[in-house]
C-alpha positions as CSV (number, residue, x, y, z in Angstrom):
1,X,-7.9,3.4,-71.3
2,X,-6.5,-0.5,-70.3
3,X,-8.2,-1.1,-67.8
4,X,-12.1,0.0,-69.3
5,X,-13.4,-3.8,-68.8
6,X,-12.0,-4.7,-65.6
7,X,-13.8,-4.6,-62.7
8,X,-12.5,-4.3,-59.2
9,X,-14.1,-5.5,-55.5
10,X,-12.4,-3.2,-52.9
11,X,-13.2,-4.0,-49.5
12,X,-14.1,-1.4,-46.8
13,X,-14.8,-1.6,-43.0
14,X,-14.1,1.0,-40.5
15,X,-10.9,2.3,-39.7
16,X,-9.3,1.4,-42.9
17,X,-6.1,3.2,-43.8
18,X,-7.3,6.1,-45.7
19,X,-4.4,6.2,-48.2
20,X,-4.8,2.6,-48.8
21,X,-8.4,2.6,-49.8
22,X,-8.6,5.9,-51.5
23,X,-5.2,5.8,-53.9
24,X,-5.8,2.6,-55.5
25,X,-9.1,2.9,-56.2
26,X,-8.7,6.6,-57.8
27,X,-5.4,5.3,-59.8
28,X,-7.6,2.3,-61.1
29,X,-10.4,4.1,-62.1
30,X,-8.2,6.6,-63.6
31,X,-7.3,3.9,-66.0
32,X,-10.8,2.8,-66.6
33,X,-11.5,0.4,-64.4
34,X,-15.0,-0.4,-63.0
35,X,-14.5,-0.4,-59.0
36,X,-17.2,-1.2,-56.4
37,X,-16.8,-0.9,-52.6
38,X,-18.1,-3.6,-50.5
39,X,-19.2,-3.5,-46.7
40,X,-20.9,-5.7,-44.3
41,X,-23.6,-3.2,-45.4
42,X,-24.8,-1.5,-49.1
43,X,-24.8,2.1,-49.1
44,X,-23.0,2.4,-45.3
45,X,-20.4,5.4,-44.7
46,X,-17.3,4.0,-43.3
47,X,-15.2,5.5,-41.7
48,X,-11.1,6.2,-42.8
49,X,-8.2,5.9,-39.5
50,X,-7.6,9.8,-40.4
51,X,-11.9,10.6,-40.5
52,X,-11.9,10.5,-44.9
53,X,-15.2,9.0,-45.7
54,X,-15.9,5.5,-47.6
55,X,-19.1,4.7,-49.1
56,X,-20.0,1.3,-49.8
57,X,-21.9,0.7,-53.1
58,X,-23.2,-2.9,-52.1
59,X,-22.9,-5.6,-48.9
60,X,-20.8,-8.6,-48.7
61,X,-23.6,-10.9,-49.0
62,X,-24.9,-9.3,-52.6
63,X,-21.2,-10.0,-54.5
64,X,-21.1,-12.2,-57.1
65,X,-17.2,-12.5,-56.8
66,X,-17.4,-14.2,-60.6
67,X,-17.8,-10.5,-62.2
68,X,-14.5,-9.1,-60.8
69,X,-11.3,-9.3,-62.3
70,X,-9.4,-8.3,-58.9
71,X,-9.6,-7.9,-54.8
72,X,-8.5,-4.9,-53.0
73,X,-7.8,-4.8,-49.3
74,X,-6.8,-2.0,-47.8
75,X,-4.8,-1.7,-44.4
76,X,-5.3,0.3,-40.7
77,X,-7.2,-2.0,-38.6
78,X,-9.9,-3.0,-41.2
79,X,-8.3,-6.1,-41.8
80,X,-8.6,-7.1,-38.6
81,X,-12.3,-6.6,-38.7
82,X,-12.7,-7.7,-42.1
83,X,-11.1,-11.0,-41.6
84,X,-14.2,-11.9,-39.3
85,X,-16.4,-12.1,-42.1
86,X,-17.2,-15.5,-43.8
87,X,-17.9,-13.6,-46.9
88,X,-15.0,-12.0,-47.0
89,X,-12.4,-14.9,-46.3
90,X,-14.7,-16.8,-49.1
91,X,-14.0,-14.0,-51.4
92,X,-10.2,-14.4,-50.7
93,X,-10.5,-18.0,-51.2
94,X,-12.3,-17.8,-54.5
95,X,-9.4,-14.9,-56.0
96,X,-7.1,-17.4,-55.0
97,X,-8.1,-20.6,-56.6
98,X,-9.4,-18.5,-60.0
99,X,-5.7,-17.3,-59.6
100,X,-7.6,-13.3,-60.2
101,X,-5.4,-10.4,-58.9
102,X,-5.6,-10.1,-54.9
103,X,-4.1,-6.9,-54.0
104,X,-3.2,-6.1,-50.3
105,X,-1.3,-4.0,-48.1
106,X,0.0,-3.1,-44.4
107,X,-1.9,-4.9,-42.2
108,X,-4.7,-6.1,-45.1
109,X,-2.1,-9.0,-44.8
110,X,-4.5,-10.4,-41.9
111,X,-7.1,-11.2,-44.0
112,X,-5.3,-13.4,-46.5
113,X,-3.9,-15.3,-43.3
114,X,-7.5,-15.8,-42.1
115,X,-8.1,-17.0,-45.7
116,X,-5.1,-19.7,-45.3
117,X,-3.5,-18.8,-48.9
118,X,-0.1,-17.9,-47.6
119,X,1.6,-21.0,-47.5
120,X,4.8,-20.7,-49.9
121,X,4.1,-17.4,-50.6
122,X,6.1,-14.7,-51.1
123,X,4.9,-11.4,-49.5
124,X,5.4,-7.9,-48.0
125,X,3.4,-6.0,-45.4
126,X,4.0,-3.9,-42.8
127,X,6.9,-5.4,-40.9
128,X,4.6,-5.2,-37.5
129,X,2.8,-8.3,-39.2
130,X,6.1,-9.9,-40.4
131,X,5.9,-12.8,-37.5
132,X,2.3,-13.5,-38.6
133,X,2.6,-13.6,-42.3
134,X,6.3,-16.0,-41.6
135,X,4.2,-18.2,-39.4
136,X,1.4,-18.4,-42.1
137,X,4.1,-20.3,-44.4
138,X,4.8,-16.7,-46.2
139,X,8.0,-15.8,-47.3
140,X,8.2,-12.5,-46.3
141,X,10.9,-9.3,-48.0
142,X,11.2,-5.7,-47.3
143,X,10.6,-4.3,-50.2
144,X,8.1,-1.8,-51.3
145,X,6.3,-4.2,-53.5
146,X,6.2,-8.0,-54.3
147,X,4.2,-9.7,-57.0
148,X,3.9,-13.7,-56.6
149,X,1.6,-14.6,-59.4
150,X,-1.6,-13.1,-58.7
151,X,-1.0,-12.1,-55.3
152,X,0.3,-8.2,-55.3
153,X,1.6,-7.1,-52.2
154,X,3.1,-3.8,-50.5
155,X,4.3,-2.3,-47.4
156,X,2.5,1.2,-46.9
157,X,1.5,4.4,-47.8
158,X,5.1,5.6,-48.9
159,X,4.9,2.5,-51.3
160,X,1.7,3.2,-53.1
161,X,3.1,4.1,-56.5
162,X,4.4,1.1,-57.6
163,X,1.8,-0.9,-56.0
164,X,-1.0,0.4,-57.7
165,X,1.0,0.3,-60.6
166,X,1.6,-3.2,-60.2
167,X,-2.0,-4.1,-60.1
168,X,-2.9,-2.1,-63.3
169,X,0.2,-3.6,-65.0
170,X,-1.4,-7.2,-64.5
171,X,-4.9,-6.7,-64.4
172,X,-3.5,-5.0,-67.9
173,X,-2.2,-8.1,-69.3
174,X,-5.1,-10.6,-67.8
């Protein structure tokens, strides 16, 4: 499998899209990756928009962010929650400079704002966060998927295929 020694860091707080979370991290480990679910708390049941379950295998504050080859945030209002966290907008900060796959979608756009990464991006989301990603310093498309470097980005759940397969494709050849 290509992906059998690379390790993911999804991120998960309440009301996350359930699609969002869920495909990705099913498509990645399908392909061998090794991905672990963060939460303010270890071992805490989130909670998906649509009531599907997310169990967190450690807490923000016990991620060593070095051991991961890529970042996962998922959309619904998570972002908007997860974006409050220090540990999370350092973890942002950290995939950024080490240039290590960021992967966001839908509203999980928030978080890399928070972060202040965007600036000469170029980006998707969903296009109710268009204004806020432009006046980040993004440049934002309506497309389905759009890969600038290390930073994957996608629209929604309709657009989960070749999102997902973007991230595996890179986190292939990294």
């Amino acid at each position: 499998m290509r992906l059998e020694n690379k390790k993911v860091l999804a991120l998960v707080e309440d009301d996350f899209e359930d699609l969002e979370l869920w495909y990705p991290v099913l498509r990645l480990k399908e392909e061998g990756a090794t991905v672990v679910l963060v939460g303010k708390e270890a071992e805490k049941t989130y909670t998906g928009k649509y009531g599907v379950p997310a169990q967190s295998d450690l807490s923000f504050s016990a991620v060593n962010p070095d051991q991961y080859d890529a970042l996962l945030v998922p959309g619904g209002w998570a972002p908007d929650k997860l974006r409050r966290y220090q540990e999370v907008i350092e973890y942002v900060r950290y995939f950024d400079q080490k240039k290590k796959v960021i992967g966001q979608i839908c509203h999980a756009g928030w978080v890399l704002i928070s972060a202040n990464i965007l600036d000469g991006v170029k980006v998707t989301s969903t296009p109710g966060i268009k204004d806020d990603m432009t006046n980040a310093g993004a440049t934002w498309f309506d497309q389905p998927v759009v890969t600038d470097g290390h930073i994957i980005s996608s629209r929604r759940p309709p657009d989960l295929p070749p999102y997902v397969k973007a991230i595996a494709d890179q986190l292939a050849e990294n």
